[in-house]
C-alpha positions as CSV (number, residue, x, y, z in Angstrom):
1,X,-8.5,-50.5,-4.6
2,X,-6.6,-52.7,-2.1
3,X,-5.2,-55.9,-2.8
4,X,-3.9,-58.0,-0.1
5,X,-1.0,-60.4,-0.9
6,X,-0.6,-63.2,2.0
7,X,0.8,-65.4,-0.9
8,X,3.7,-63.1,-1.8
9,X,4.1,-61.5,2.0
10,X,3.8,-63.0,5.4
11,X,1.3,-62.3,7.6
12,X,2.8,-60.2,10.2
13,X,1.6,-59.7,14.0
14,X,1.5,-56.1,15.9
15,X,2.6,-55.5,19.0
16,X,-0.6,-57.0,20.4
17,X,-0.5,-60.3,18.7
18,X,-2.9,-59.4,16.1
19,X,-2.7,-60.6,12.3
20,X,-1.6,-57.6,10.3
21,X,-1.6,-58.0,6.7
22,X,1.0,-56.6,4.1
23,X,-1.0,-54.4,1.3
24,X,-0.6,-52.8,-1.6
25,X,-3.1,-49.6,-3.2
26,X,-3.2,-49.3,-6.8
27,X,-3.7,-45.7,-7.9
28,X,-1.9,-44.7,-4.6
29,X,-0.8,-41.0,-6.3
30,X,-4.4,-40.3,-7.0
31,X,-6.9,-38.7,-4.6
32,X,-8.6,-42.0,-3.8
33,X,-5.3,-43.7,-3.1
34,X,-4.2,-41.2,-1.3
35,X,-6.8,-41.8,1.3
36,X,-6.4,-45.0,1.2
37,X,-3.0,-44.5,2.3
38,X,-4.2,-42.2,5.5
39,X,-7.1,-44.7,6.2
40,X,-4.4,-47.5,6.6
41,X,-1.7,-45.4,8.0
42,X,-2.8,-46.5,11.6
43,X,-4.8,-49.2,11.1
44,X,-3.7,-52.3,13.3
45,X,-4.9,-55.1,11.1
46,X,-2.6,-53.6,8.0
47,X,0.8,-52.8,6.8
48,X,1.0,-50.3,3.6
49,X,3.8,-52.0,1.3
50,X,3.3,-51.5,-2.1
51,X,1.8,-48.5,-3.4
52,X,1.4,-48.9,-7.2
53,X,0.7,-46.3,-9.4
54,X,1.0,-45.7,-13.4
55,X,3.8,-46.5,-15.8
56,X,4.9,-42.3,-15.9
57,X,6.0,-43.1,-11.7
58,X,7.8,-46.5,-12.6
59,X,10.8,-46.6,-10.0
60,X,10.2,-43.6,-8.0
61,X,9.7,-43.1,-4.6
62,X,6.1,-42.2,-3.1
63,X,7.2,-39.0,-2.1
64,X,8.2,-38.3,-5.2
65,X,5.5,-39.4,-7.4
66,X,2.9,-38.2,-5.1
67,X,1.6,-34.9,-4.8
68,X,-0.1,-35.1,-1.7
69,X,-3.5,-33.1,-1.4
70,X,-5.2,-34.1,1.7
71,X,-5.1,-32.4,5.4
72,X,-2.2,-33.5,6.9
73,X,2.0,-34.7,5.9
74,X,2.6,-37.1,3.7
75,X,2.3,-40.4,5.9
76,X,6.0,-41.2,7.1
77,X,5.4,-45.1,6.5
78,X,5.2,-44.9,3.0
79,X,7.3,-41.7,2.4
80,X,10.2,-43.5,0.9
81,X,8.6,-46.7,-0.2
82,X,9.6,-47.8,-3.8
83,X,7.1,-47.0,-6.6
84,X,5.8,-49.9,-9.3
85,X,3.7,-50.0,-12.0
86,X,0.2,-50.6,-12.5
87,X,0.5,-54.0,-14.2
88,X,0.1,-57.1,-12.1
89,X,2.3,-60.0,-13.0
């Protein structure tokens, strides 16, 4: 599931003037968030910013909480980015 937050993020612009929204994927560890991840790592129209995950990965990074099983390296954009939970305040 994606969730986009343009109230809690600004809408950013690429390179080419485009709108590119900030996201966040809850159940990014899984399988399905994993791709996800990959399916948005190049997209132009979005930015991966929060990948959520369970309360067991509270506070650790991606990498960390992730083991990665699709074709490929763990995408670089979201290698170090800060893990939450799965609540939604």
């Amino acid at each position: 599931m994606v969730m986009i937050e343009e109230q809690l993020a600004p809408v950013l612009r690429s390179a080419a003037g485009q709108r590119k929204y900030r996201v966040g994927i809850l159940g990014a560890t899984g399988m399905v968030g994993q791709r996800f991840v990959q399916l948005l790592e190049r997209h132009p129209q979005f930015e991966v910013m929060a990948p959520a995950a369970s309360d067991r990965s509270q506070g650790q990074r991606y990498a960390k909480a992730c083991n990665w099983r699709l074709p490929g390296e763990l995408p670089e954009s979201v290698r170090s980015s800060e893990k939450t939970s799965d609540s939604i305040a």
